[in-house]
N, C-alpha and C positions, 0 to 999 in steps of 0.2 A: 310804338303804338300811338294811336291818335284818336282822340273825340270826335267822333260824329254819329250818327242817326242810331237810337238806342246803345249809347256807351257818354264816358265821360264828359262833361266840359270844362272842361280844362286839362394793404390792407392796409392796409391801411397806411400809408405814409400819403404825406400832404402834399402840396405844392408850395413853395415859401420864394416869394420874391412878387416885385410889382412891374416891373417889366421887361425884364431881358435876363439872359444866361448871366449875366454878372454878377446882378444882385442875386443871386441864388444862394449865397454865403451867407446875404444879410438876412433872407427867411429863412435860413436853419436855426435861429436863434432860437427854437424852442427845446432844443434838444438838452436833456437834464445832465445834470452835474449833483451828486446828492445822495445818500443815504435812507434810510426809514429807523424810525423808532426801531428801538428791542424789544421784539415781539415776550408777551410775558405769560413762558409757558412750559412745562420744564422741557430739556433739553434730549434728545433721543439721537445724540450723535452725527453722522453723516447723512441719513434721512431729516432730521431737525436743519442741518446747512442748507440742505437743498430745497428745501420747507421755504427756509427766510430769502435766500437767496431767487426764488419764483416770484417774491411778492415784490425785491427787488424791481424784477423783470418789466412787473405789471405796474407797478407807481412810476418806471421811470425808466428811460431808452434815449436810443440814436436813434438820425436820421435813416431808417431801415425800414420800407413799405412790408408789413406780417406777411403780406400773401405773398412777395418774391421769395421771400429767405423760406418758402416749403421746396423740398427736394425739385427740380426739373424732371420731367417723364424721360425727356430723353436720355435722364444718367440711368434709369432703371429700366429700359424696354427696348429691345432692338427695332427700331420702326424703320421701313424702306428710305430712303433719300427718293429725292425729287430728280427725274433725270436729265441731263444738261439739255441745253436746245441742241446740240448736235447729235443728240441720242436719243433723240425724242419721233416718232413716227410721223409722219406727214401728212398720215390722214388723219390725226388725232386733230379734231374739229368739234369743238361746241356750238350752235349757232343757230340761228331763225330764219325759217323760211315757210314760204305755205302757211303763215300763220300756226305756225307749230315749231316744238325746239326741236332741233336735231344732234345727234352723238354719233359724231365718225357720219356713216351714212345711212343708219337710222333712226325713226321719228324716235321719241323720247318724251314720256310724263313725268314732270315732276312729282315726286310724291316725296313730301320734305315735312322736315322738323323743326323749330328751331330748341336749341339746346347750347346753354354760354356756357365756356370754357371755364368764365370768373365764378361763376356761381356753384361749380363742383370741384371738389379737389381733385388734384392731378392722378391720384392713387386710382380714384374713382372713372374718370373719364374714359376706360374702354370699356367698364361694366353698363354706364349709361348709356352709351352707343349700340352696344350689342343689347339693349333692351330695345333701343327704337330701331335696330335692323329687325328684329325678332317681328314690330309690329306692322310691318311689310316696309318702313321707308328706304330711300336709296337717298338722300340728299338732308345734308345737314346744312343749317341755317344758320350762325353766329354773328349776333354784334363782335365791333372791335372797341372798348371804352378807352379813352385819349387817355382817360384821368387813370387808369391803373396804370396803363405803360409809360404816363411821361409823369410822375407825382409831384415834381418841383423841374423848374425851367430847365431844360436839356438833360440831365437825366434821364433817361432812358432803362427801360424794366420789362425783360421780355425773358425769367425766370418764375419759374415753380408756378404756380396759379396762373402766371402772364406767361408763359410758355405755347405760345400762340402755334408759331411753327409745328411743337410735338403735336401740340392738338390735330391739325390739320393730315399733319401726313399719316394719324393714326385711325384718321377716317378713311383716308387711304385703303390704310393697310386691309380695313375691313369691309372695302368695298363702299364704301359712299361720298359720295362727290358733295362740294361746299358752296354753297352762298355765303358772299361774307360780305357781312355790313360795314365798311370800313368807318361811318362818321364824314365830317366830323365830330357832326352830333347823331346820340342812336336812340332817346328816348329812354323807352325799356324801364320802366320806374329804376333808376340805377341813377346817383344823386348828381344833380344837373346837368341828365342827360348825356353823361359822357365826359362834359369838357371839366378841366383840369381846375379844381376852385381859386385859384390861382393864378388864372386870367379874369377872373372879378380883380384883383389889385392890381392889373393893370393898370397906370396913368400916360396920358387922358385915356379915361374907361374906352374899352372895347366895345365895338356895335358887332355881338355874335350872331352870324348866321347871315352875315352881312357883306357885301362886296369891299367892305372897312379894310383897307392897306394894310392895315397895322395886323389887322386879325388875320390876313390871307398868308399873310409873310407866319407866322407861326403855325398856320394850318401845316403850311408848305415845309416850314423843319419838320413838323409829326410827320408828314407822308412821305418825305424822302426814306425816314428810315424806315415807316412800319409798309409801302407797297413796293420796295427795292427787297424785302425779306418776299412779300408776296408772289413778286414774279415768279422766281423759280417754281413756285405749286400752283402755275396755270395751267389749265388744261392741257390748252397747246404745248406748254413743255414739259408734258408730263407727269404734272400732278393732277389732286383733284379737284379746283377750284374752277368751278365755270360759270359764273357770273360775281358781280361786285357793286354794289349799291353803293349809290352814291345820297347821301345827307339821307332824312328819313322824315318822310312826311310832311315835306315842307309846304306844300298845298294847303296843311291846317296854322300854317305862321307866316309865313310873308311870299311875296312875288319880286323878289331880286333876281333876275334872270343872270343881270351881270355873274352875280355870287356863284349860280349855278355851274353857268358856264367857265367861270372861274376853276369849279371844283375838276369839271369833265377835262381841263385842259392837263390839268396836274397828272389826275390818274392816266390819260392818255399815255403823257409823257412818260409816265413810269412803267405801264401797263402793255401799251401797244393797242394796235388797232383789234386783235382777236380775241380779245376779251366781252364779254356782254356787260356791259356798265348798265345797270337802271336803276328807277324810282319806284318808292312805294308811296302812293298817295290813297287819301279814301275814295270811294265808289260814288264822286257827285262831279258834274260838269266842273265849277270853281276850285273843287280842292285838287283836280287832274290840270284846269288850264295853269293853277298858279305853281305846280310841282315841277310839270313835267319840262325838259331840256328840248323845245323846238331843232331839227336840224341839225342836230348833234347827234346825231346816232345813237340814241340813249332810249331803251328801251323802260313805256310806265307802265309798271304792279299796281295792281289796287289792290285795298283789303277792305272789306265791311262788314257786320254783323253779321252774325251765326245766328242763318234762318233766314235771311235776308235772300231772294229768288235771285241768286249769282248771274244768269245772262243775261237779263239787261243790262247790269253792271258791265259783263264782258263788252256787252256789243258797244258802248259809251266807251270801253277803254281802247278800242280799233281806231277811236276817232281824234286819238291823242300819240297811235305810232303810225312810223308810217305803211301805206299798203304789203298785205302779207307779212307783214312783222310784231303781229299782235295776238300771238298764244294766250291763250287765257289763264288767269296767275292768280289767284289769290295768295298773294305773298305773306299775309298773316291770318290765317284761318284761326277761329277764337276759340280753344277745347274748353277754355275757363276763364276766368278775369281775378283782377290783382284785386287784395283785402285792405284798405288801410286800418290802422287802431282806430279801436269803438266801432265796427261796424260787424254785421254779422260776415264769416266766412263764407266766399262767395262759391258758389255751387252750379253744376249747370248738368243737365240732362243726360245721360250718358247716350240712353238710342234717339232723342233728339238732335247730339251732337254729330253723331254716326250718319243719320240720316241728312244731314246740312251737305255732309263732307261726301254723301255720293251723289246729290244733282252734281256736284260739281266732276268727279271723277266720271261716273256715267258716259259722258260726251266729251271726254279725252281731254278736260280741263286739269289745271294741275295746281295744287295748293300746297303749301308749306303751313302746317300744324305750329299755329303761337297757344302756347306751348307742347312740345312732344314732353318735356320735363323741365319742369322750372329751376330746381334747386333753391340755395338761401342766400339772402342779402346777408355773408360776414361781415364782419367789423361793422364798420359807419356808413356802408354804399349805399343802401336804402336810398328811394328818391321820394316822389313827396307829389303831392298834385293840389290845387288850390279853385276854389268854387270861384263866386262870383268878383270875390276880390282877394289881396293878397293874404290877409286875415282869414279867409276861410282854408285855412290848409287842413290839409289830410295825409302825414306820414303815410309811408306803408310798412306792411309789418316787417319784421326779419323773416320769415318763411317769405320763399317765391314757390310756392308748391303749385298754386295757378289754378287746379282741381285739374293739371293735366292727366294722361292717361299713365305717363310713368311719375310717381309721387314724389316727394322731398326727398323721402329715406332709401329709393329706387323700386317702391313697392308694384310688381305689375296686377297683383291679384285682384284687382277692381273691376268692377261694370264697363267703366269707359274705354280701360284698354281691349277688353274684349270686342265692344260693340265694333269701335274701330279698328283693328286686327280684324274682325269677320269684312267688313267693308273694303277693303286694304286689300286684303287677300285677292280680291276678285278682277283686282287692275294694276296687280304687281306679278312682276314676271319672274318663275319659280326659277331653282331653288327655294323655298323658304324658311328664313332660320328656322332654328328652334328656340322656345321660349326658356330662357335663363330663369332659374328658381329664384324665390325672391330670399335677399339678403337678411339671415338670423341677426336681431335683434337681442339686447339682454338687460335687464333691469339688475341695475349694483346694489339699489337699495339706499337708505337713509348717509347724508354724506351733514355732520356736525360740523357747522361753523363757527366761525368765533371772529369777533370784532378786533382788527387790528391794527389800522391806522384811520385816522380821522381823515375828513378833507384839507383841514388847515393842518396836519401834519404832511400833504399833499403839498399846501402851497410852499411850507419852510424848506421844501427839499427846493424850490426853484430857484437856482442861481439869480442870483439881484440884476447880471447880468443881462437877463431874459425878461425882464418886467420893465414892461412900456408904461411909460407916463407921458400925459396929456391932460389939457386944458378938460377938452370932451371925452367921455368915449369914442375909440376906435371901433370899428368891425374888426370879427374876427381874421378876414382876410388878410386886413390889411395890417395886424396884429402877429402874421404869419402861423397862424391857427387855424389849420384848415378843416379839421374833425376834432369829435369831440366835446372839451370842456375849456368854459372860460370864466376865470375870476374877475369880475369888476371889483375894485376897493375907493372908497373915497372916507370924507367923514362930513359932520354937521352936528350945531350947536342943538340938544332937545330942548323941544319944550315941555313948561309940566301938562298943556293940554293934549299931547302928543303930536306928530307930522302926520303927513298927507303925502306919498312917495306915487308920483306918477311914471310910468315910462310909455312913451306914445308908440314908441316899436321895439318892441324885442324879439328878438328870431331865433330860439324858438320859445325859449320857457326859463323862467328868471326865479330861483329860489334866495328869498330873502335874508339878510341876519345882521342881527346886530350887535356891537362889543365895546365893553370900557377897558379898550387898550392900553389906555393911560396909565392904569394902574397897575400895583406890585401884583405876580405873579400869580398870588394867590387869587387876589380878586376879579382877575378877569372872566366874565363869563360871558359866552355866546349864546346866541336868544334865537330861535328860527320865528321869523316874525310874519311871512307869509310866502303865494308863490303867484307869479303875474305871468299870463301866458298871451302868445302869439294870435292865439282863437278865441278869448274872453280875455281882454284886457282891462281888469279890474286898476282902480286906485287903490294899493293896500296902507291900512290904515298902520302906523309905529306907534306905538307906547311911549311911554317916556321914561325914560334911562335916568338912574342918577350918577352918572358919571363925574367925577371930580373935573372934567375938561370935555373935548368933545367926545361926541360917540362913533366910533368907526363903523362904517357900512359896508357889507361884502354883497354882492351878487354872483349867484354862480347861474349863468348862465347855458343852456345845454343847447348845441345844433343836433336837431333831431333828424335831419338830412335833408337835402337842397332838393325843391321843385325840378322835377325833371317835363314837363311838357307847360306847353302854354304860353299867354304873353308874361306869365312872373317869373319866367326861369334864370332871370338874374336877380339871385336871391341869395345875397348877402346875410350871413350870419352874427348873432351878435347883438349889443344895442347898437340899435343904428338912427338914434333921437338923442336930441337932450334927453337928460333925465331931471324933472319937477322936485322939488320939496317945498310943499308948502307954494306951489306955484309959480316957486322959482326955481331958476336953471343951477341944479349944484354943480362946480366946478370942481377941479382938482381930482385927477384916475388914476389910480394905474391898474395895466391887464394885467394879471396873472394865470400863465399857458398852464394846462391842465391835461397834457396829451397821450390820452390812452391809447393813441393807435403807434406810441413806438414802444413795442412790445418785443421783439427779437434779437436786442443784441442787451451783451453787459451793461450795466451803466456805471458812470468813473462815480467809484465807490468813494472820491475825495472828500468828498462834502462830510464835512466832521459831525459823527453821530450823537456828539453833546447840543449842538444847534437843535437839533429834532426834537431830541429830549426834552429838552426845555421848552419846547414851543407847545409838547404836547400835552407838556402841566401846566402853562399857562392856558390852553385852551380848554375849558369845561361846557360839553352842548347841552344845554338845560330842555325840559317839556316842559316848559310855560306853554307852547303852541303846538299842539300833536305830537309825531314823534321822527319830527323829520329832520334824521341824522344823518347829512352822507360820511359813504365813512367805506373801507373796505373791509369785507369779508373774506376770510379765508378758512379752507377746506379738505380735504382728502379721502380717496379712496383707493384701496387697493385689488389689482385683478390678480389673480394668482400665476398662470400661464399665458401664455402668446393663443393658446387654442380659444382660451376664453376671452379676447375680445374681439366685443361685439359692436355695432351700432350701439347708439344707446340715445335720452333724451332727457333734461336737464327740466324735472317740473318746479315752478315758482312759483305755485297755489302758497298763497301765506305772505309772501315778499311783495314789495311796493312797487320801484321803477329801476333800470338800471341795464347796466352790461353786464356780460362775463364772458370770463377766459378758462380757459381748461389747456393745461400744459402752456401758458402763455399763446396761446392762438387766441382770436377776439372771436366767439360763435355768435355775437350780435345781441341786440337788444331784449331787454324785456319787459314788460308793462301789465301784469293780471288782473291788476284791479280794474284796465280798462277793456282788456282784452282784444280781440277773442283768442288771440295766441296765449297758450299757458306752459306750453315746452318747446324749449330751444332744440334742434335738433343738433346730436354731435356725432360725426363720421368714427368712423372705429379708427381710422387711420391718422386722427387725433390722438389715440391711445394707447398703452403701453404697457407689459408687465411690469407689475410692481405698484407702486407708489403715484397717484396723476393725481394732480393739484387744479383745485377750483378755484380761481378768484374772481368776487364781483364787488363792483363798485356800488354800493345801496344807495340812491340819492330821497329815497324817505321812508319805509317802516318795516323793519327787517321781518322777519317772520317769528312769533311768539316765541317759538324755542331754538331759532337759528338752525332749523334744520330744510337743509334743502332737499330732492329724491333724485335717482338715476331710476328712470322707468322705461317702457320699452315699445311706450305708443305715444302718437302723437297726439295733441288734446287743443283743440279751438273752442272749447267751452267758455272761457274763462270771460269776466266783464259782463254787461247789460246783453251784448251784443248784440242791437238794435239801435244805439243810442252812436251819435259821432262825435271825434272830436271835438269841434266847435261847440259842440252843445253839452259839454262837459261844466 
């Protein structure tokens, strides 16, 4: 997606390493070694182990990306194979001519969707397909994101959520051909863009999106692997893939032609000449002259605003391919737009939208639907967009619902899918599915939590090992934390008028506290002293401590997700300034990794559970200052039968800010107090007869009775919903 004329301006395992497959050993260091307190609560057998053993799960893991280790489609669904190039038919031709696309040997409209593979679970992915064949499409649209399938230097992740392949041949299977976005950057509010956070710690820094050696040499390992898997499901041999974009909208960030041409040479080499490689750029002279691939056979998309009179656009895009090679494309036609926290849920007309989407179909034009179905930002993928400078940021929510025609939960029963289904209808060529029932829904009811490890019983699990010290603070990058949570610790002498604690950058949000470590066990107590954010960067004022020696300072710093469009999208996490006291620079860090997104495997239960113990009586979090306790929550509910589960939705009307996991999966973020999201949506295929465990991490004020609901709608009520970020 891109800014121009009426729109913007401007699982989970990490990447760890700063620049080469080598040090890839040296960024795994976050991966925990460690135990948790004993949970105190009585005992209920084998259900009670399994209990403590989840919370394990969630305070502490390997090196293991959540969304690879979900089952692969293809262990569970017989999907056709892609047929060799010798068994492939001869007339089997995708291509342009006449200013129109052609298939075999006749004309052909596109009528597409786009719909990511990362954003629905695998279980899911042919029910979401078969809702957008239902709504007349024949062509599915997908990004390819670097940063799920490469999460740390050469690793490589093309399982369960990343199971790119099954995806593809299972649109196949049901009849719809693919545009894929390969990168290798793709936008998409999806956290910076695509690329891997992990080439921010690259030294000397990378110039992305750039003709930069250094950067084209690692482009070039991602594409070896991920369009050598591609070929086989090109058209021409076979499969259903008939065109392949290259970078995304580069027209609204820079004019490297080299770069371009850099990229067109790669895909060639892997691709072949029968491939349709193109661009998407917006609907203006300059955003098309600095996109498009002069002389390279590369075919320019535009996209523009919904409502915007499409043929003069078209006829401007003629002037950018060459003769008879410019079908008319809206390659991201707009059903809806992305919401960030604090602002109201974005909405848009349903027979407004209908009607945009037939000037263009009318006269044999062909559009791809941004969004046919969004799905949700899991774990920490959320991207982020930033106003007039890098201070003005704007997360976005964990829903990608988009207000498209098929919803989050897969609901088609709405205004817009009809309006467009009636439209659709009229320039799609029958057969026509039928409309799939929409998916039951079920509310579990009230799920009692209870408090049961602290955050500083969080940090005593992290092997000494894993905790960086330095003169300054680090970024989290280069900390090898690349989602997530990150502890700052330093100390300093009080005074009795109290300090003046400045941070000139933090990215994103920095919760304060303070402690007399010094002393005997008993008297140590932790003080939450304030919180200093990325979009109001206040001086927060410290009290004064009567500590026996100095007073220790923790910051827990939270990355709320990386800028994905724009010139800030290298956007380091983390402090990334001195940090002030009293207007001078305190010295003496260390980080301490705090990393929720390794979630899926055992963790080495070594780490002796009398260390915890003890850290978790010396730490006492006082309300001198509100009541902001991070701290983890845990939960359960139970479904009786395999019949009885349903979708369902996780409300946190009551609760402050934070994540959660259900069965150890990460369902994303949550925030109600700011809103407008107030339920996490959770796939049924999360779930399971028996016994499914909730855990969230509360980073400030739990809900009066600790109870959280399973309900069975979704709700963007929540917050001012008017009111933005920055202006919080």
């Amino acid at each position: 997606m891109q800014a121009h004329k009426g729109r913007l301006e401007g699982f989970d395992d990490v990447g760890h390493g700063f620049g080469d497959v080598d040090q890839a050993a040296i960024f795994c260091r976050n991966f925990r070694r460690g135990t948790m307190a004993k949970i105190s609560r009585p005992s209920t057998g084998r259900h009670h182990l399994a209990f403590v053993l989840l919370l394990f799960l969630v305070a502490v893991g390997i090196c293991v990306p959540v969304f690879a280790l979900l089952p692969s489609l293809s262990s569970r669904q017989s999907l056709p194979p892609a047929l060799s190039r010798d068994e492939k038919m001869m007339s089997r031709r995708f291509y342009i001519k006449d200013d129109k696309f052609w298939k075999d040997e006749n004309t052909f409209q596109i009528i597409g969707g786009d719909l990511h593979y990362f954003r629905v679970l695998p279980e899911y992915w042919e029910d979401r397909l078969m809702r957008a064949k239902a709504l007349g499409l024949n062509t599915i649209q997908t990004y390819v994101p670097w940063n799920l399938h490469e999460p740390k230097p050469g690793k490589f992740v093309f399982e369960g959520i990343a199971d790119l392949v099954s995806f593809i041949k299972l649109c196949q299977k049901l009849d719809l051909l693919v545009m894929l976005r390969a990168g290798p950057y793709i936008c998409g509010e999806w956290d910076l863009g695509g690329f891997p956070a992990w080439l921010l710690a690259v030294k000397p820094p990378l110039r992305l999106r750039t003709a930069d050696p250094a950067y084209l040499k690692l482009v070039e390992r991602w594409w070896n692997i991920l369009l050598r898997k591609v070929f086989p499901l090109l058209y021409s041999n076979g499969g259903p893939v008939i065109m392949v974009q290259i970078e995304n909208e580069y027209g609204s960030y820079g004019n490297d032609k080299a770069y371009l041409r850099n990229l067109v040479t790669m895909a060639r080499g892997h691709l072949g000449n029968d491939i349709i490689l193109y661009t998407t750029d917006g609907g203006t002279r300059e955003t098309l002259e600095k996109g498009n691939v002069p002389l390279y056979n590369v075919y320019s998309a535009v996209d523009f605003s919904t409502g915007d009179d499409p043929w003069p656009i078209f006829e401007l895009q003629k002037k950018f391919n060459a003769p008879g090679r410019s079908p008319p494309l809206s390659s991201e036609f707009y059903t809806g737009w992305l919401t960030h926290w604090g602002e109201k849920i974005a909405k848009t007309d349903a027979e407004f939208t209908a009607a945009s989407l037939e000037k263009i179909l009318s006269r044999n034009g062909s559009a791809v639907l941004y969004m046919v179905h969004g799905g949700t930002n899991f774990g920490f993928y959320n991207g982020a967009n930033t106003g007039s400078d890098q201070f003005d940021y704007k997360p976005d929510l964990t829903s990608y619902d988009y207000d498209a025609p098929i919803k989050e939960s897969g609901d088609i029963d709405n205004p817009k899918f009809k309006a467009l289904q009636r439209v659709i209808k009229k320039y799609s060529a029958p057969p026509h599915s039928n409309v799939p029932s929409s998916n039951k829904r079920k509310a579990y009811g009230s799920i009692k939590m209870q408090r049961t490890i602290s955050l500083f019983d969080l940090m005593s699990m992290t092997d000494p090992v894993d905790v960086i010290t330095s003169t300054n603070p680090v970024s989290m990058e280069s900390a090898g934390q690349m989602f997530g949570f990150l502890v700052y610790e330093s100390s300093y002498i009080s005074k009795k008028s109290g300090n003046i604690l400045r941070i000139p950058k933090v990215h994103d949000r920095g919760q304060v506290f303070v402690s007399c470590l010094s002393q005997d066990v008993d008297g140590g107590v932790l003080r939450y002293i304030g919180t200093t954010e990325r979009w109001n960067n206040q001086p927060v004022s410290i009290p004064t401590t009567e500590c026996a020696s100095n007073t220790s300072l923790f910051i827990l710093v939270e990355n709320m997700g990386r800028v994905n469009y724009g010139p800030y999208i290298f956007d380091e996490k983390g402090i990334l300034s001195p940090v002030y006291l009293d207007g001078q620079i305190l010295h003496g860090w260390k980080m301490i990794p705090i990393p929720f997104h390794n979630l899926n495997q055992m963790p080495n239960l070594s780490f002796e559970m009398q260390h915890t113990k003890k850290r978790s009586k010396k730490f006492e979090l006082t309300k001198d200052v509100g009541q902001n306790e991070p701290a983890l929550f845990a939960g359960e509910f139970s479904i009786n039968s395999v019949d009885e589960i349903k979708d369902t939705y996780l409300s946190f009307n009551g609760w402050g800010k934070g994540v959660a996991f259900i069965n150890k999966f990460n369902i994303g973020r949550y925030w109600p107090s700011v809103g407008p999201q107030c339920n996490l949506y959770v796939p049924a295929p999360l779930l399971k007869a028996g016994r499914n465990y909730v855990v969230i991490f509360e980073l400030e004020s739990p809900h009066v009775d600790l109870l959280l609901r399973s309900v069975d709608q979704e709700d963007f009520t929540c917050g001012s919903n008017y009111s933005k970020v920055n202006q919080l």
